[in-house]
N, C-alpha and C positions, 0 to 999 in steps of 0.2 A: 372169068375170074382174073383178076388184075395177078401180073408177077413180076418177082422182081429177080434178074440174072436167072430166069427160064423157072423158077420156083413159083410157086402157087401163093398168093396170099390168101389172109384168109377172106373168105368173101364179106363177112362183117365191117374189116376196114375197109374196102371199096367207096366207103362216104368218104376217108380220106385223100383223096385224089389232089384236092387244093394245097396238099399241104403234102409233098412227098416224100421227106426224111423221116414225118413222123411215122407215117405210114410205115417206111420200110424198117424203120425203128421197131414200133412194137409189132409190125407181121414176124420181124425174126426172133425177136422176144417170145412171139407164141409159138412158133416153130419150130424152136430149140426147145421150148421146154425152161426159158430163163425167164420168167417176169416176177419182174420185181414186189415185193410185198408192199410197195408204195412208192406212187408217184404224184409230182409234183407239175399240174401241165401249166405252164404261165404263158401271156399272151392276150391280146387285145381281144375285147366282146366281140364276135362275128368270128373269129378266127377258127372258130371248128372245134374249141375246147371241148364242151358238154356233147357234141356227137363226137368225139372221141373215145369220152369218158364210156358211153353208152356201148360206144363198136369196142372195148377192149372188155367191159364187164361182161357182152356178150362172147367174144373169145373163151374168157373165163370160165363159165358156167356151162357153157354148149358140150355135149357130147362128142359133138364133131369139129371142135376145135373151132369153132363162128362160122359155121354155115349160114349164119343170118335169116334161115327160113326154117330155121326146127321150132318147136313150142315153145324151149328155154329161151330160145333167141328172138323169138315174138312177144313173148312178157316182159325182157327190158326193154325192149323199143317201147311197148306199151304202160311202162313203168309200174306193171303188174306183177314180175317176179319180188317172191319173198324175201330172197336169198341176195337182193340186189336194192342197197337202202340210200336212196339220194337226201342227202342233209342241206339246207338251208337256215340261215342265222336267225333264231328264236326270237331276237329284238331288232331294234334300231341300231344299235348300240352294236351289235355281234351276238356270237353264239353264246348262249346260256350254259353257266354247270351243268344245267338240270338236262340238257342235252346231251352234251358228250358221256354225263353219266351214265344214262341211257343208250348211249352210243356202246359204252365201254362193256353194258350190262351184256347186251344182243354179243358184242364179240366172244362170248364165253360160251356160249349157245351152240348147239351143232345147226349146218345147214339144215330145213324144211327138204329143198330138192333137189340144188346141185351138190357137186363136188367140194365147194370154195364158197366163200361172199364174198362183195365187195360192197365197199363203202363208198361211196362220192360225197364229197365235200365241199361245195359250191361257195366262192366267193372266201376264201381260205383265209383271205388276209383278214375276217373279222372275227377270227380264230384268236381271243386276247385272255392275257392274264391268266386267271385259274382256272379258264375252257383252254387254255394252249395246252399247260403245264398239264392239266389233269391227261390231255389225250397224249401227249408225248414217250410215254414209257409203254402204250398200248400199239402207237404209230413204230416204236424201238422193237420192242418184240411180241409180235401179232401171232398168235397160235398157227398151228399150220394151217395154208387155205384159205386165208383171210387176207385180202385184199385191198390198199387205199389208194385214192385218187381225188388228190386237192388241187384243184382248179384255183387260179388268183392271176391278178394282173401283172403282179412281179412279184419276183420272192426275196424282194426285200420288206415289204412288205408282213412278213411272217418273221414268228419266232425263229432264230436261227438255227436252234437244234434242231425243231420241227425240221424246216430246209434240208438239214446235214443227213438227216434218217431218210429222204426221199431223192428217187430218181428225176432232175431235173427236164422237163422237156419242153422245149422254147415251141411255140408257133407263131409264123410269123406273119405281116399282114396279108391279105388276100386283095388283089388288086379289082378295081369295079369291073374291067373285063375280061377278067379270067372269072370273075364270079359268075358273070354274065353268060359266059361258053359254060360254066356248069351247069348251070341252072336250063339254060338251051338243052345240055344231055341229059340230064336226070329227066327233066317235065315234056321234052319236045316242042317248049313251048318260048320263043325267042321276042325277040323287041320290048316295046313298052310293057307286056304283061309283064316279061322275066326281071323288069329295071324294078315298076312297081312290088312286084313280090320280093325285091333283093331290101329295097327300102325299108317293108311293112315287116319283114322276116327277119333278117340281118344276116341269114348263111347261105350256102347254095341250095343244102340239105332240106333245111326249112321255107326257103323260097320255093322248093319242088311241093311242098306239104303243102304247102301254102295254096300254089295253082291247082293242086289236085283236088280242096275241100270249096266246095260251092259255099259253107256255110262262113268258113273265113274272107272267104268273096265278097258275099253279103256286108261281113262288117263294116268291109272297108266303104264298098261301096256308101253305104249307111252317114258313114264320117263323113265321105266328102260332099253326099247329099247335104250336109246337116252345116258342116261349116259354109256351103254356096248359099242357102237361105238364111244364114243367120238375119241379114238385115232385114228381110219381112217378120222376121216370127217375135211372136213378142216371148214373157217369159216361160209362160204356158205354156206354148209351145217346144222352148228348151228343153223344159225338164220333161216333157212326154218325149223329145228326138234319144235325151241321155240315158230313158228307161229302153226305148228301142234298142241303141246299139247295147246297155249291156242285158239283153236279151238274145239279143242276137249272138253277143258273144259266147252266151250260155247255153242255146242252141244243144251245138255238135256236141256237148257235154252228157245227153243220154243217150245216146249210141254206147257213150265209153260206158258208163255209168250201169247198164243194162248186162253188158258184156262183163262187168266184174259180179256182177250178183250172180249170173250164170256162173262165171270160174266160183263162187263161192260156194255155191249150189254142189257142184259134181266133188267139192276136194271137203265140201264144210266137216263130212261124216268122218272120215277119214282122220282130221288132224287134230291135234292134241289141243287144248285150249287156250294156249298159250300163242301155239303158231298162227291159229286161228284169228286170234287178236292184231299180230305181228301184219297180216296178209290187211285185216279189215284197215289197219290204222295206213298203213302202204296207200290202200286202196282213196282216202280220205285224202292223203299229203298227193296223190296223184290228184284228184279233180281239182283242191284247190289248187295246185301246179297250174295245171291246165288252163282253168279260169284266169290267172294271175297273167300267163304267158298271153291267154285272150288280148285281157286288155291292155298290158303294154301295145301288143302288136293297132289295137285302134289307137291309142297315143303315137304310136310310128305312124301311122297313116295320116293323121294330124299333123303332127311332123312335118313329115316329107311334104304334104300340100302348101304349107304355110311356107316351106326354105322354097319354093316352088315360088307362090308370091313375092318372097323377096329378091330374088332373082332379076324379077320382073320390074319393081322400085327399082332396084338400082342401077335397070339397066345393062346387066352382063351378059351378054353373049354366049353364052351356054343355054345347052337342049334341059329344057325342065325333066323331071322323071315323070310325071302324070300327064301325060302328052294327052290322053283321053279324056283327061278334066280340063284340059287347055279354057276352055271358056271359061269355067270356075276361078282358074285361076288368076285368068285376064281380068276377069269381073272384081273379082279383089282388088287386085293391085289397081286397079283405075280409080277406088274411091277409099284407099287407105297410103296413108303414107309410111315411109319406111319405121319410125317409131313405134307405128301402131303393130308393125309385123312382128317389130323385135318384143314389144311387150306381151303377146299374142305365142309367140313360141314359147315365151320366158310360164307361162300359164300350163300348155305343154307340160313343160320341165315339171313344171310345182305339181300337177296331179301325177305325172307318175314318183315324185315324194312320198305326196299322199299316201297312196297306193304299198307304197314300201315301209310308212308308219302306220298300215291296215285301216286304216280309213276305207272305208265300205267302197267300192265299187261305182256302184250311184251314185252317192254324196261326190266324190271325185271329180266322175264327169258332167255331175251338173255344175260344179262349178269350176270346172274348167271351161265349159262350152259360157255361161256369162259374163267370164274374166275374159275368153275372145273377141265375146262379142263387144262388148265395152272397149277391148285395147280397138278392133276394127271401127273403131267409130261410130257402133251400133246399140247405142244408149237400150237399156232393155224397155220395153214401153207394158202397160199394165190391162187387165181387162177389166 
């Protein structure tokens, strides 16, 4: 157990290792007994936000103060606890009324099975207008026990009261090889796997998740099979490789999927109908999570492959991340010129849009994978 001046953290924050003020910020916040009814984490994507958010809701809830290995503290990692509601912006546009009203409705509610809830609020700055103002006076004075945590890239970004009502908490960047020595401790596993998994993941935390699931293995592997053939396959074959990888992605999805109908099973008798409801809809906003964080992570693999190739066009002297795709990526860069890279990434970028304007999954990456193959020079050909 990590500590800080011969004191004990709690062992939940331990994923915060990258990041050590936060860490000894809110270990002493749980440890006195002073955490705030809302915080505010700002700070770059990668930077450890959302497994922060996670390791303090698990403080929160836990019996033992975040032991990280009790049940309470195994259903937020698993984003199965009840009493633990992660929020995401209902449109394009931002959060919906019809959200935060329902947000507002649940804060009036006694816990299901901790002590407390919390709330996470992901992506905070698209918290606008009548979804700001409506949650504001709820964010002011939150019954006892009730917990907030808005994540954003700055908080300027946000309405200012919102800002003024929360404890601000900076995180700051994380360097590629201090990522890299985390990632080395947590997995055991160093070199090109841990760069790859740092790229395809974006945290230390999730680069270890990463190494540890064969089946997120698979995807990646999957991508970069998929982008080295583009030039033989015609379009037939694209769109059978685009139904692969998101199969592939959906995969590890019933293990989870299995495991909640089970919690549903032992607790279904027991809960009121209402909690009931509360736990199934959780259980929903978790796989589509899941599947969602899928397939980003095969657009990072894409990603990272294609900056890989251009590296290569242009020449610079620097170690690619996909060392193990080296051929793949020599093979590119020998029959595509630097435009076609850049056009090729720029397709990247537009499916994970896509993706964030709910454009189906498939739809996405089939036509992300023919916008590559076009930018690579690989005209699509027909049967």
């Amino acid at each position: 157990m990590a500590s800080v001046d011969g004191v004990p953290l709690p062992s939940a924050l331990a994923c915060l290792s990258q990041q050590p003020r936060v860490q000894e910020f809110l270990g002493d916040a749980v440890r006195e007994g002073r955490v705030s009814h809302a915080y505010l984490f700002v700070g770059a994507p990668g930077s450890g936000m959302d497994e922060a958010a996670r390791a303090l809701a698990q403080c929160i809830v836990c019996p033992n103060g975040g032991d990280g290995t009790c049940d309470e503290c195994i259903r937020v990692s698993h984003g199965t606890h009840p009493d633990v509601h992660v929020y995401e912006p209902g449109s394009v546009t931002g959060y919906l009324v019809s959200q935060v009203r329902e947000l507002i409705a649940d804060v009036s509610l006694a816990p299901v099975r901790a002590p407390g809830k919390v709330y996470v609020i992901r992506e905070a700055a698209l918290l606008r207008g009548a979804a700001a103002n409506a949650l504001l006076k709820t964010i002011e004075e939150p019954p006892e026990g009730v917990y907030f945590i808005l994540i954003a890239r700055t908080a300027a970004a946000l309405l200012p009261t919102i800002v003024s009502r929360c404890q601000q908490v900076p995180f700051r960047i994380v360097s590629p090889d201090a990522a890299q020595r985390a990632v080395e401790a947590k997995s055991g596993i160093g070199g090109t796997d841990a760069r790859v998994a740092l790229s395809v993941a974006g945290t230390p935390d999730r680069a270890a998740e990463f190494l540890a699931s064969s089946g997120r293995r698979e995807v990646r592997r999957l991508v970069v099979q998929t982008l080295g053939e583009l030039a033989n396959d015609d379009s037939w074959d694209v769109l059978v490789a685009a139904r692969q990888i998101v199969e592939a992605v959906k995969a590890p999805l019933a293990d989870v999927r299995s495991a909640q109908e089970a919690a549903l099973g032992q607790e279904g008798d027991y809960l009121p109908a209402k909690a009931l409801k509360q736990l199934e809809d959780a259980n929903r906003r978790e796989l589509t999570a899941r599947e969602r964080s899928g397939m980003m992570e095969a657009l990072s693999a894409a990603e990272s492959l294609l900056r890989d190739v251009l590296l290569r066009c242009e020449g610079i002297p620097e170690g690619i991340v996909n060392e193990d795709a080296a051929d793949v990526v020599d093979r590119l860069a020998s029959s595509t010129p630097t435009e076609g890279v850049v056009r090729a990434l720029e397709a990247v970028r537009s499916a994970a849009d896509d993706l964030a304007h709910n454009v189906t999954p498939q739809l996405a990456i089939e036509a992300m994978l023919l916008s590559v193959k076009e930018a690579l020079a690989c005209p699509p050909s027909y049967r």
